[in-house]
C-alpha positions in Angstrom: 170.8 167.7 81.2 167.1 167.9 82.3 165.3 171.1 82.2 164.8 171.9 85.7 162.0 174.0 84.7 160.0 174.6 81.5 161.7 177.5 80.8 164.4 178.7 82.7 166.2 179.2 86.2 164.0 181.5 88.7 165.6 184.6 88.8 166.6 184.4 92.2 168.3 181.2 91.5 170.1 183.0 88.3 170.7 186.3 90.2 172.6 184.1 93.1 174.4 181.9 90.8 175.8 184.9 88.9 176.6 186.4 91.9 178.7 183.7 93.2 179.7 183.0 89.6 178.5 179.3 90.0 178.4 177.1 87.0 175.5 175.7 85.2 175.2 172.6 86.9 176.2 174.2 90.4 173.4 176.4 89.7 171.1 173.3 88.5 172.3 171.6 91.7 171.5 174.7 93.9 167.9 174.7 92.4 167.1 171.1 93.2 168.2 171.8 96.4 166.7 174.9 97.5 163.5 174.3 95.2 162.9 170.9 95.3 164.3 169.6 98.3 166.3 166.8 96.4 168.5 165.0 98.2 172.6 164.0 97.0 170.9 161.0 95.7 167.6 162.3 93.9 170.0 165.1 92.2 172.5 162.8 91.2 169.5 160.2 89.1 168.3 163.7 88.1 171.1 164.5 86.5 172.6 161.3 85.6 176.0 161.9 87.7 177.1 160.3 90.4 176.8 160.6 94.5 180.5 161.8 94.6 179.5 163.9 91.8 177.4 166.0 93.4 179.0 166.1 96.5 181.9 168.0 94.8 179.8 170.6 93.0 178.2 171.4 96.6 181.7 171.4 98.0 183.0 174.2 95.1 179.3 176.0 95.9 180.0 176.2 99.1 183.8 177.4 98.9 182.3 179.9 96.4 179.9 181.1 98.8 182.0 181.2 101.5 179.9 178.9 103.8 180.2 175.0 105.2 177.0 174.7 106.1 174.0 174.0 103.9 171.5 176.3 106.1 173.9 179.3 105.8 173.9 178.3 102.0 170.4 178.4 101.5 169.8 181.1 104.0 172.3 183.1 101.4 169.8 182.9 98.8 166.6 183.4 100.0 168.1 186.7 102.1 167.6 190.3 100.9 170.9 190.8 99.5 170.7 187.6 97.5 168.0 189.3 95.3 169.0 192.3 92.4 169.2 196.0 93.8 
């Protein structure tokens, strides 16, 4: 796995994945997403898995979030309440 950054997850990022108790590589995933824009394809060359691949771990990060729909999803972590009280 690719260091997404040179040192580690923003804490936003970290503070949302722990939240929603997301893996490392949903939270990985969620980065490239939110942070990069990546698309299924880009993440999956990124992180040398497949299409299908990733289209599962946004699947479990959704159901873990509670959301279908990828706006809601990153809506979710940029919001106030994504953030550490």
């Amino acid at each position: 796995m690719r260091n997404l950054l040179p040192t580690k997850l923003p804490s936003v990022i970290t503070h949302f994945a722990s939240r929603h108790v997301l893996t490392t590589r949903e939270a990985e995933i969620i980065s490239l997403i939110a942070l990069r824009g990546y698309s299924n394809k880009e993440i999956a060359d990124y992180c040398f898995i497949s299409e299908k691949t990733v289209k599962v771990h946004i699947e479990k990060i959704m159901d873990k979030v509670g959301t279908r729909s990828m706006r809601k999803l990153l809506s979710a972590i940029i919001s106030t309440d994504a953030y550490p009280s």
